[in-house]
MARVEXDO-812299 format. One record per atom (N, C-alpha, C): x, y, z. Coordinates in pm, whole numbers, plus 50000, padded with zeros to 5 digits. Layout:
<sites>
XYZ;...
</sites>
This chain:
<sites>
500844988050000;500005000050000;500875012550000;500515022949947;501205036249902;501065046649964;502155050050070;501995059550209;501635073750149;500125077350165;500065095650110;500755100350260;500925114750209;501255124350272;500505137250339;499635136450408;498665149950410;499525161750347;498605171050264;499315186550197;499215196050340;500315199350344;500715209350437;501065226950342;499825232250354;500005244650184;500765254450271;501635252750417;502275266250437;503575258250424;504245245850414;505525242950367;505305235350208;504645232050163;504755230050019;505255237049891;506095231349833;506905239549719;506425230249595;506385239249487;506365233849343;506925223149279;506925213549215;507665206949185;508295211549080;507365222149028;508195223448881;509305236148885;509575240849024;510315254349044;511585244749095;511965231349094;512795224349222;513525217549093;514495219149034;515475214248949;516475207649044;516785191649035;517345183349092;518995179049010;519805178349095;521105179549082;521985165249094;523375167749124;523955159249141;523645152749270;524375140749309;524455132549431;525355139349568;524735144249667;525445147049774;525885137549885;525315128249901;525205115049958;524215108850042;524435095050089;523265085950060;523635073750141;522585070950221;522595057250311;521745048750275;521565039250396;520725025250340;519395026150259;518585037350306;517305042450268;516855052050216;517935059750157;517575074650125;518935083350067;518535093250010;519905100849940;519465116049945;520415125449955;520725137949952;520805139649797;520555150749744;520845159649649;521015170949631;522235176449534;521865192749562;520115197349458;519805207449469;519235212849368;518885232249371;518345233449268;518075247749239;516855248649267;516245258249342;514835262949369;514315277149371;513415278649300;513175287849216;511375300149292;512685308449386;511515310549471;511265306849563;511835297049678;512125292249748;512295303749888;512865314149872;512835320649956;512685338249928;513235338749794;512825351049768;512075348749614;511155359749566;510665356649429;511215357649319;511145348749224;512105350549131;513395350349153;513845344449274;515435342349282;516055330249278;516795321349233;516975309249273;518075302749368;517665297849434;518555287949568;519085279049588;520105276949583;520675264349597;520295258549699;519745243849723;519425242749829;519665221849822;519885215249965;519915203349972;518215194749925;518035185249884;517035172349861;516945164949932;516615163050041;516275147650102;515415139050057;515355122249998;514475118949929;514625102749929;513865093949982;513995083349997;514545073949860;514945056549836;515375053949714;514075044649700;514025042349567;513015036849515;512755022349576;513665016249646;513325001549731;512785006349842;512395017749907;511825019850025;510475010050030;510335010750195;509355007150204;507895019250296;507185016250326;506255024650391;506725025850537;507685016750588;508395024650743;509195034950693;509595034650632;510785042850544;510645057450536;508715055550469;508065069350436;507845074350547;507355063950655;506615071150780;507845073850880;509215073750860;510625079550921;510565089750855;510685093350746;511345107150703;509925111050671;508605112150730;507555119350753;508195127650870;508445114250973;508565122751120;509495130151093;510455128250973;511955139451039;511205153051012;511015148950857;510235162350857;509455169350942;508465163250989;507585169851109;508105175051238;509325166851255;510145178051383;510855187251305;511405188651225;512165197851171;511095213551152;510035208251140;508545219351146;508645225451222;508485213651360;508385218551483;509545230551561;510875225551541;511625230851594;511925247451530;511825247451394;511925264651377;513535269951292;513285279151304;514525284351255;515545291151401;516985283851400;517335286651457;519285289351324;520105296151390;521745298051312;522065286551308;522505274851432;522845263851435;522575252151412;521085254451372;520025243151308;519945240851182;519895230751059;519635230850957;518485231950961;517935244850841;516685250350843;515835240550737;514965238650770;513995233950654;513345245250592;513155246050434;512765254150361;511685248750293;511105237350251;510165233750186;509915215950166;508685216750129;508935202550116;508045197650004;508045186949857;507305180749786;506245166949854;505325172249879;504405160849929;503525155649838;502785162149731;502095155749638;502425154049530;502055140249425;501695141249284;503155135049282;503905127649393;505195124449322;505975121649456;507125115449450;507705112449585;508275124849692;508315116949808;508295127749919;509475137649897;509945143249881;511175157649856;510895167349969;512495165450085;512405175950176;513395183050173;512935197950175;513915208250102;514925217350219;515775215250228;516595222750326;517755229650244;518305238850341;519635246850369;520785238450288;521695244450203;522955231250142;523805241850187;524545233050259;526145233050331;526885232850291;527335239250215;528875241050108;529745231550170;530005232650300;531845219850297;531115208750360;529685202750350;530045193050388;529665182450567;529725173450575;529445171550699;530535173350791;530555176450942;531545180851029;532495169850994;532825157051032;533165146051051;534895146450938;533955145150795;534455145150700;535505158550665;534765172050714;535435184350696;536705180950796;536495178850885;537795180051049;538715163750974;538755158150936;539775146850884;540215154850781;539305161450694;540605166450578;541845176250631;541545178250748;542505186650794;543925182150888;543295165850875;544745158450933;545695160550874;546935160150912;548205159250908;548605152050819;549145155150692;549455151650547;550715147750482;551075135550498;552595127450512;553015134350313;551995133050301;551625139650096;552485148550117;552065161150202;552155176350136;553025178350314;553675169750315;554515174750456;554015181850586;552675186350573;552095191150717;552185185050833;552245192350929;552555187651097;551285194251159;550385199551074;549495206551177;548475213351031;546925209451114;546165212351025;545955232250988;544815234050905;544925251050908;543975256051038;543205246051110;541845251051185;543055256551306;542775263051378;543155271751496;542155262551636;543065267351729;542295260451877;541065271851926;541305279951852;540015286651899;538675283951769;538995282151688;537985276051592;537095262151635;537995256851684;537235243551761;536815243851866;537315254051942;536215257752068;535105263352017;534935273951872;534015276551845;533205271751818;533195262651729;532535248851655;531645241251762;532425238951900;531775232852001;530435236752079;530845253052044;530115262252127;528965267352030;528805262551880;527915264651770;526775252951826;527665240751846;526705231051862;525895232352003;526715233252113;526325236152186;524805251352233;524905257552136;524155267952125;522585266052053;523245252951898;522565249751818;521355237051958;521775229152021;521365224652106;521075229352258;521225235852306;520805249152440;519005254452333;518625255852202;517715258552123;516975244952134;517585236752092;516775223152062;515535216552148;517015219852292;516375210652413;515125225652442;515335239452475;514415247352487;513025239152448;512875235352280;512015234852210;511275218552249;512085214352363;512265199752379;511995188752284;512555189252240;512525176452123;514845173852180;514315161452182;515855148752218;516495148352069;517545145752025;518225146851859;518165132451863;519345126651965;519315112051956;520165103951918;520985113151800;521505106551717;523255120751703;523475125851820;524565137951824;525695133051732;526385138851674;527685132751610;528255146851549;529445137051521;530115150751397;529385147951292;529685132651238;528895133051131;527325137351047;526635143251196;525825143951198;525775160251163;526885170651202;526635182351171;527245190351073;526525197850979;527295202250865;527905215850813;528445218250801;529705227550786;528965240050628;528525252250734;527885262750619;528905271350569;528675280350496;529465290750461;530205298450596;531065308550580;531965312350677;531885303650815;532465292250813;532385279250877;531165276751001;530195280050955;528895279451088;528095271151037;528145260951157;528025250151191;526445250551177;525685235851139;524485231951136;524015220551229;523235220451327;522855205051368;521755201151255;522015189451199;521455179651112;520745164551086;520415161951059;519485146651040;519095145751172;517745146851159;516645144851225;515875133151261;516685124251189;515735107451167;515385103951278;515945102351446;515995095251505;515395107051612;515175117251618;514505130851699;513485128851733;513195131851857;511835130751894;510815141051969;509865143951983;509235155752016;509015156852186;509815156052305;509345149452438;508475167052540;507545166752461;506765177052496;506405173952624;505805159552641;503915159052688;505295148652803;506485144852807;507285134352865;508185138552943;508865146852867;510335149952912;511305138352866;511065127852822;511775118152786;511565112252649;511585099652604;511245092152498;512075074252505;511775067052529;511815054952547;511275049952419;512845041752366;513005034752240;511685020552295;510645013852182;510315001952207;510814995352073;511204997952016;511184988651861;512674987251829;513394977751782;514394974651752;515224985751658;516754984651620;516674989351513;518014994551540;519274999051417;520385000651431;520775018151517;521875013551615;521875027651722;523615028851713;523905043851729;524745049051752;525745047251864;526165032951891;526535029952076;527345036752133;528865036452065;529375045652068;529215065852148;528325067252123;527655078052127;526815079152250;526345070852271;524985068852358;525195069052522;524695072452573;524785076452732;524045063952790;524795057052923;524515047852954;523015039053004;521935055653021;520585047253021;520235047852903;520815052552777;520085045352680;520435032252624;521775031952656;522485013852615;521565005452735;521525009852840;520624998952931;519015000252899;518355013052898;516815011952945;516315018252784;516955020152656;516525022452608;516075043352612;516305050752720;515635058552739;516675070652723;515745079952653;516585087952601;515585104252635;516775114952698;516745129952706;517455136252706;517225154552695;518165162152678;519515161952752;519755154352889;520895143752925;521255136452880;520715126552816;521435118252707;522015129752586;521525134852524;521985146752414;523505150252447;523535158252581;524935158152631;525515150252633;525545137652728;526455126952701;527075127952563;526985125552429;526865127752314;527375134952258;527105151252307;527985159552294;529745159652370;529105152352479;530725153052511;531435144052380;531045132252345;531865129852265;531925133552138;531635144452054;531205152451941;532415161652009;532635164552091;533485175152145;535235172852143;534865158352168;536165144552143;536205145751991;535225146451918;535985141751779;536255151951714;536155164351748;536295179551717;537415184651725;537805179851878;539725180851909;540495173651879;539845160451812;540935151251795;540665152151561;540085158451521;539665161651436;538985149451346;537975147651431;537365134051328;537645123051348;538725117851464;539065103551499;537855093851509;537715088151571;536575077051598;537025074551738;535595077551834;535725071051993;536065060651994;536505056852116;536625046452163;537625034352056;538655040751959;539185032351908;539555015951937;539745014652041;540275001252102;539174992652110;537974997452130;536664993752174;536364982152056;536054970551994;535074967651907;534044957451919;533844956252027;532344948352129;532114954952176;530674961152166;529854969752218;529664963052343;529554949152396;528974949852561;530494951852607;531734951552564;532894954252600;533014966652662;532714976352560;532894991652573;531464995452646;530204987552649;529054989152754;529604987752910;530654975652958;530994973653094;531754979353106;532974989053028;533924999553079;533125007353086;532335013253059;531595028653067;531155026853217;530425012853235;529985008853368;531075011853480;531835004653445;533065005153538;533695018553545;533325031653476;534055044453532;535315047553386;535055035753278;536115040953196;535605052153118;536715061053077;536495077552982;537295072152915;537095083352801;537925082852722;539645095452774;540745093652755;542155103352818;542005114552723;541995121252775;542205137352709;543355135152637;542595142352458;543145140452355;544855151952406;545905150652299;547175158052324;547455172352357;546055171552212;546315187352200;545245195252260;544005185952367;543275197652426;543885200952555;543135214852582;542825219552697;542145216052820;542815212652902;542195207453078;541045216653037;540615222753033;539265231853047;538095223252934;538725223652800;537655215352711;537365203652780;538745197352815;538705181752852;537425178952938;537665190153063;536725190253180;535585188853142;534885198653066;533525197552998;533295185452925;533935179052875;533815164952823;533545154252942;534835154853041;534465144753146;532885149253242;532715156253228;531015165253298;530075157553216;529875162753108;529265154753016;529065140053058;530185133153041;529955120653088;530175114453223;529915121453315;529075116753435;528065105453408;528125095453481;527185084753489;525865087053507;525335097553604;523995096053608;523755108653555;522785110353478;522065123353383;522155134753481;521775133053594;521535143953653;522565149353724;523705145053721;525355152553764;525615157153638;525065157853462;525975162753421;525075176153389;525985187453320;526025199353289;524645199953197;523685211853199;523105213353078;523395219852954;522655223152846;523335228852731;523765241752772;522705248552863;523255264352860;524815261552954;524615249753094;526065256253130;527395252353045;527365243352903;528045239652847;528615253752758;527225259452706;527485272252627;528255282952683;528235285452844;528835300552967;530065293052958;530625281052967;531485271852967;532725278752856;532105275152728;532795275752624;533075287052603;531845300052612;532265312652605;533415315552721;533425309852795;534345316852924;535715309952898;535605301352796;537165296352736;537925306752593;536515311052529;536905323152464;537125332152484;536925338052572;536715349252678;538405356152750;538965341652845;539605341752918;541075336452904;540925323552787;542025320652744;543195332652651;544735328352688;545425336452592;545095334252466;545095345752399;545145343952236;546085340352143;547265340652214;548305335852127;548285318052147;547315311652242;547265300452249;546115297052132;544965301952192;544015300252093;543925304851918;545445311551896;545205312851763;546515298551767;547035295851795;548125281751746;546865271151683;547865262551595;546995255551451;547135246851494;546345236251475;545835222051568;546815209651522;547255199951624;548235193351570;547555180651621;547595172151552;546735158151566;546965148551498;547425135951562;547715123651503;546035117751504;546095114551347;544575103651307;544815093851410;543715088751426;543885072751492;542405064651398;542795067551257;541855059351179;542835049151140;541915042351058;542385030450937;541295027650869;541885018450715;540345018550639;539715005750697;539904998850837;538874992250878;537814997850956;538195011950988;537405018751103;535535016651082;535325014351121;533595017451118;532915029951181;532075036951178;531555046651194;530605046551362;530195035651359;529035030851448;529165019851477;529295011951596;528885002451661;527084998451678;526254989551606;525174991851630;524644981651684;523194977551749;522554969351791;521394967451751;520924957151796;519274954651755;518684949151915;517594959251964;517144958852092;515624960552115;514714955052150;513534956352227;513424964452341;512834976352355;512734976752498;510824980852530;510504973352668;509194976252698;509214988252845;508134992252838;507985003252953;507694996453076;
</sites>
């Protein structure tokens, strides 16, 4: 059966104003595109703008996921640090959701090109230590908005955030977001591949996820920022492995080149129980008070960082889990 879409006539765009582009990229169920839109935000002007758009093997869970992204992305609004939604194709043709396009790219991918280049002889990328405090403090800002609006992301990462013009930062993909208005929380029941890595310890145990879990998350988004794109927990590759160190009090060691001060906010973050760690705003007074107070001749020095990839690395540790209330 063939999932409609109710018409929503205050985000609906033309199909015939939306000229579709090359491939931006693309996972198990769905693909990015750039395209041109024509009117989109001003009349008669045209926009470059991203495609979100499921692939033709979808199925109707598929549709009714990137319904919901869309529908929180509604919800939440326009914020600097948020990828904005601009429109969306709901009738007469497949679902097309129209957002903001990010010139460089997802965070993840942008912060590795800037490793240290055995090629071209570099010892040190071009980003500055105060650029990555900034970056931290984008997300952090972009999320201090989110949780306001309470809706949980779920899914925090670098890879997850994308890199706009004069380098300002976007929080992005919405798939896994949830609206915890009427809760304060949201408790996973249905199976399905998770970010472990990432995840704060009542959601690896109870399934249950809030703007405390978000942090957790961020602390390590904060880890892959200073270490420019590494992958947590390298050593880790059994998730109940790296589930009973977390238990047991293991962190991850403050990367070389940060600051006891970033570090700190990372180990806060991951405090064991939700309610010892920091919220978004004191993460945000945090970061500003590292811009603020630190020397500048420190914070302008250029970031020096050994990768700790390889091409076996994987992105995600995932699981498949039930949980009941």
């Amino acid at each position: 059966m063939e999932f409609s879409v109710p018409l929503d006539a205050k985000w609906e765009f033309p199909r015939e104003k939306l000229v579709l582009g090359r491939l931006l990229g693309e996972g198990e169920f769905g693909s990015v595109v750039l395209g041109e839109a024509m009117g989109i935000k001003d009349e008669n002007i045209t926009t470059t703008v991203a495609v979100k758009m499921l692939k033709e093997s979808h199925t109707d869970a598929d549709m009714i996921a990137l319904v919901s992204e869309m529908e929180i992305m509604k919800l939440i609004g326009m914020h600097p640090n948020i990828l904005r939604l601009l429109g969306c194709c709901t009738q007469k043709g497949p679902l097309l959701i129209i957002t903001e396009y990010a010139v460089h790219g997802n965070l993840q991918s942008f912060l590795r090109k800037q490793l240290p280049s055995e090629k071209f002889k570099t010892a040190s990328s071009e980003l500055s230590q105060r650029t990555l405090v900034t970056f931290g403090l984008q997300v952090a800002q972009g999320m201090e908005y989110l949780s306001s609006m309470k809706c949980v992301h779920r899914d925090l990462a670098a890879r997850n955030i994308l890199v706009s013009n004069n380098l300002v930062l976007k929080i992005a993909d919405f798939g896994l977001a949830r609206d915890i208005r009427n809760k304060d929380y949201y408790r996973k029941k249905t199976g399905g591949r998770l970010p472990v890595k990432w995840m704060a310890p009542e959601a690896l145990h109870h399934n249950l996820y809030t703007t405390q879990s978000d942090v957790w998350s961020f602390g390590v988004l904060l880890w892959e920022i200073v270490t420019l794109g590494s992958l947590p927990y390298p050593t880790f590759i059994k998730m109940e492995e790296l589930v009973q160190a977390l238990d047991d009090g293991y962190r991850m060691k403050k990367p070389p080149n940060c600051s006891m001060k970033m570090y700190g906010i990372m180990r806060e973050c991951w405090n064991y129980l939700p309610e010892d760690r920091p919220t978004f705003s004191m993460i945000v007074e945090n970061l500003e008070e590292i811009l603020s107070s630190a020397d500048d001749e420190i914070l302008e020095e250029p970031v020096s960082c050994e990768p700790t990839l390889s091409n076996t690395d994987t992105i995600e540790i995932v699981i498949e889990a039930t949980e009941t209330d």
